[in-house]
N, C-alpha and C positions, 0 to 999 in steps of 0.2 A: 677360701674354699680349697680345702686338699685335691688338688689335680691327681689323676694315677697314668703315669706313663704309658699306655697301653702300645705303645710301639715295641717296647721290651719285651712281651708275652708274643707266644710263636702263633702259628693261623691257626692251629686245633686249636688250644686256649680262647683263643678270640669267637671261634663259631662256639664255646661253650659256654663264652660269658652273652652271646648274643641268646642263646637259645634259653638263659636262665634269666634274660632281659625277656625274653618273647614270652615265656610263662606269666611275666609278672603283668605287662600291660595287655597280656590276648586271652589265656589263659592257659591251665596245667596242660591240656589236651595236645598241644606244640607235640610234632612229632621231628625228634630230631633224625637225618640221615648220616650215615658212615660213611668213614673216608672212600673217597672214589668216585669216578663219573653222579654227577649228582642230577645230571640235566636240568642246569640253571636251579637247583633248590638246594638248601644247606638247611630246609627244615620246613615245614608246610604247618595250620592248625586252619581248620574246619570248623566253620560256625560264628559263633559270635561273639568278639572283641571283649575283654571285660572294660575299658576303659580308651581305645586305640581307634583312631587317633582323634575322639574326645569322646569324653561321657556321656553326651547328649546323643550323640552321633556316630556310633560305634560300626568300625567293617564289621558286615555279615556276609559271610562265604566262603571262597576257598581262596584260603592267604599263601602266597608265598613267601618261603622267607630264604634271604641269601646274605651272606658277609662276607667282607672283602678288607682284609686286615692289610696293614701296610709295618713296615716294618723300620720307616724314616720317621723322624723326628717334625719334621717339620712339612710332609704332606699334606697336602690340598686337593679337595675336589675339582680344583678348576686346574690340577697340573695338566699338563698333555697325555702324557700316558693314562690318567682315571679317564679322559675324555675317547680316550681310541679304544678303554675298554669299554664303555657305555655303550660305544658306537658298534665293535668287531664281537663282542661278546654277551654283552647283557641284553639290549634290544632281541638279537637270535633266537636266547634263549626264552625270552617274554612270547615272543611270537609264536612259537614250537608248543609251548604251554599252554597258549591259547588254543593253538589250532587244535586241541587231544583235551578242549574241555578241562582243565587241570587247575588254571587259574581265574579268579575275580579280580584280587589286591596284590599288589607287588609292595616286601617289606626289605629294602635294602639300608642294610647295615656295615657302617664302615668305622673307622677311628681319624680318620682323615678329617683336616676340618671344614668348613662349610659356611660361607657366606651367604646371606638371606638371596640375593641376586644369582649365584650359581643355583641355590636351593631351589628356586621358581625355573630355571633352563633345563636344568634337570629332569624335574616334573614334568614339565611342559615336554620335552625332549621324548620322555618316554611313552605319556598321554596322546603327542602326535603320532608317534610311530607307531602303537601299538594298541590306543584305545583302552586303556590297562590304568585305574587308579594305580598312584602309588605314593610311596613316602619317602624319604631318603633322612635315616638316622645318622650323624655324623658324631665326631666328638666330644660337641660340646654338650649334645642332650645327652648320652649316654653320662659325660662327668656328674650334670645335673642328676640323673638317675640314680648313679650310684651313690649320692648324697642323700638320697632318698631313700635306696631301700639297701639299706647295712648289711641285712640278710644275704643279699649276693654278692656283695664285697668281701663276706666270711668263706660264703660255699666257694667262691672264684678264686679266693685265695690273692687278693688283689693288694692286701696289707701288705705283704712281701717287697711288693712293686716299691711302698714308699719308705724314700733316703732318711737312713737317723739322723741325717744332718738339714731337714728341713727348719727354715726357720723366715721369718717375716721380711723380705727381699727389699718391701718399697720405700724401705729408708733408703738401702744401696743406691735403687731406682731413680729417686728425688736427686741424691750426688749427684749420680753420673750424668742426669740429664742436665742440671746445669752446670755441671762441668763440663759439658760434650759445645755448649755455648761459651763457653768461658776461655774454654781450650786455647792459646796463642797458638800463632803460626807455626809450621815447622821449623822455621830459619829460629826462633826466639828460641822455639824444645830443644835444638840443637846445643844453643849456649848452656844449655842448664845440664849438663852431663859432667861437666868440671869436677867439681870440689868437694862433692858430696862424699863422705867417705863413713864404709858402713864395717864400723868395727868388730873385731872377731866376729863375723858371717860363721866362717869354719865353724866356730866354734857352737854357734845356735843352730846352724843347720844338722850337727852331729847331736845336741841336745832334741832336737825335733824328729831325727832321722829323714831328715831331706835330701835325696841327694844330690852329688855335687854335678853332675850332668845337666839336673831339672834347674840347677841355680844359674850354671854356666848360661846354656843355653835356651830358658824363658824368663827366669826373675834378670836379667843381669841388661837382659835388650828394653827392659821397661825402667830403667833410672833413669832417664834422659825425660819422664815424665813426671818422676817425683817431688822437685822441686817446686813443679808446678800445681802439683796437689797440693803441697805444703802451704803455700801464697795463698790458694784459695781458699782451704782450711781456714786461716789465721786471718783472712780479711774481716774487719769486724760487720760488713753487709753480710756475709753469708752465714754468721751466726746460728740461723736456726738450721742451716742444713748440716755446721759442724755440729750442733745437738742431736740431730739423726745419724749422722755417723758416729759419735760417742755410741748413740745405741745400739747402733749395729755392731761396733766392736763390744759392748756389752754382753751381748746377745750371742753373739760367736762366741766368744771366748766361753760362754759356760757350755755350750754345745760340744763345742771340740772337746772340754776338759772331759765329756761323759763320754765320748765316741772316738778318739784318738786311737786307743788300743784294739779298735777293730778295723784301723787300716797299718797293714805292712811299711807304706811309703807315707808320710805327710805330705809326699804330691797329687797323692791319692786322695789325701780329703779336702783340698784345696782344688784340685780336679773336680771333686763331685759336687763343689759351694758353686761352683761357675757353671758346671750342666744345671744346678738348680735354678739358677736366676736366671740364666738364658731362655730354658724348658718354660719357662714362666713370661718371658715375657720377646713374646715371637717378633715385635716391632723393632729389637734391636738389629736385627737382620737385616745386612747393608746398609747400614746408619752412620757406620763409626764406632755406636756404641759399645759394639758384640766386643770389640778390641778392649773398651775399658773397661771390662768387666773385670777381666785377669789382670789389666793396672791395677786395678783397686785392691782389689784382694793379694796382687804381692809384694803391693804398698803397705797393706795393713801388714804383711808378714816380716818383713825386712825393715819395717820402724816398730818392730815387736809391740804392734796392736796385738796381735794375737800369736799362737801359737808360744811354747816356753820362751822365757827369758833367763838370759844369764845369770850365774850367781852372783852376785855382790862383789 
């Protein structure tokens, strides 16, 4: 499933993609409000749900609706700070709402993501304080959404968001994962920084336009783990995971050949291969494995898996 970044798009953007989200499961009627003191609403609709939050069972009344865009990559409902603003700000404004008759349904929408257990404290959080149905839309329905209805992926403009260099990560994934088991101590990585020796580099990184700052100091501190990729590659048990990385350098190499001329630096698109499989796969975070991700990839570079190779 094509994820879309929505960290990257600014907070108008984000109440525009919510309000053309709020159209499609309440209906056209959604009234959006302008920038500026909103009194807890970034958009209200009257009446009755086309579909929200189910078809059998649809709000009827007076909905509010509010989005709350984050502008980090790897934000959660359950950080501290969403929890002090639930707490110092959105309750407030539920209650104010209430009190002037204004509200039934409370519709908050975030990009933030959301755990089924935060999702119920939440709720519940809000229902105790306030007495006030509500929902809490986070990331991953909104993603589901947008796979759904293409139509506001167009108007939103949200095709932009996605990298030319996407491409199918969970071979990388399968590596690195047993190779993050596989991995020897650090006293063994130490010995293996030796003898390896990687001839005319100068020369492929000017072929690549790489430069030598990027090679110095990030390709240059991960040789002391290449060796050990190499061992593992070639062990004949890991076979089918060296047939996943064949595909992955397969797979890369035709990407890059189509998309190369639209980055200035090749550390630039090497850069955006590793926000991609990262953005993708949030469980690398404090693992170890977020580190192998850029082994991998400038291991595939510096054994000319990919990117040009010398002439002959």
């Amino acid at each position: 499933m094509r994820k879309y970044p929505l960290h990257y798009i600014n907070e108008d953007d984000f109440e525009n993609l919510a309000t053309l989200i709020c159209r499609k499961i309440l209906g056209e009627a959604v009234i959006p409000f302008a920038k500026g003191p909103d009194g807890g609403r970034d958009g209200r609709f009257h009446g009755k749900a086309n579909f929200f939050p189910s078809l059998s069972d649809p709000w009827n009344g007076k909905i509010v609706i509010e989005a709350k865009h984050s502008s980090k990559e790897s934000s959660s409902c359950s950080d501290k700070e969403f929890q002090k603003l639930l707490k110092d700000d959105i309750l407030p404004k539920i209650e104010r709402l209430k009190s002037v008759g204004k509200i039934n349904y409370y519709l908050l929408i975030t990009n933030r993501k959301l755990t089924g257990k935060q999702d119920e404290k939440i709720e519940d959080l809000i229902d105790a304080n306030t007495g006030i149905s509500n929902v809490i839309i986070a990331d991953e329905k909104i993603q589901q959404w947008l796979q759904s209805f293409p139509d506001i992926v167009k108007e939103a403009k949200l095709q932009d968001l996605l990298r030319p260099l996407q491409f199918d990560e969970s071979d990388l994934k399968s590596v690195i994962e047993a190779f993050h088991k596989y991995l020897p101590s650090s006293d063994t990585i130490a010995k293996n920084i030796v003898d390896f020796r990687y001839v005319e580099m100068e020369k492929k990184n000017e072929l690549n336009k790489l430069s030598k700052d990027y090679f110095d100091n990030v390709m240059q501190r991960h040789y002391s783990h290449f060796e050990s990729i190499r061992a593992f590659l070639k062990d004949p048990i890991n076979k089918p995971l060296k047939d996943q990385f064949d595909d992955l350098v397969d797979e890369l190499n035709a990407k890059i050949t189509i998309y190369e001329n639209e980055y200035l630096a090749f550390e630039r698109l090497l850069d955006e291969l590793y926000d991609y499989v990262i953005s993708n796969n949030a469980e690398f975070f404090g693992s170890g494995r977020k580190r192998l991700v850029r082994v991998f990839i400038n291991y595939m570079y510096c054994n000319c898996f990919i990117g040009k190779k010398l002439d002959a």
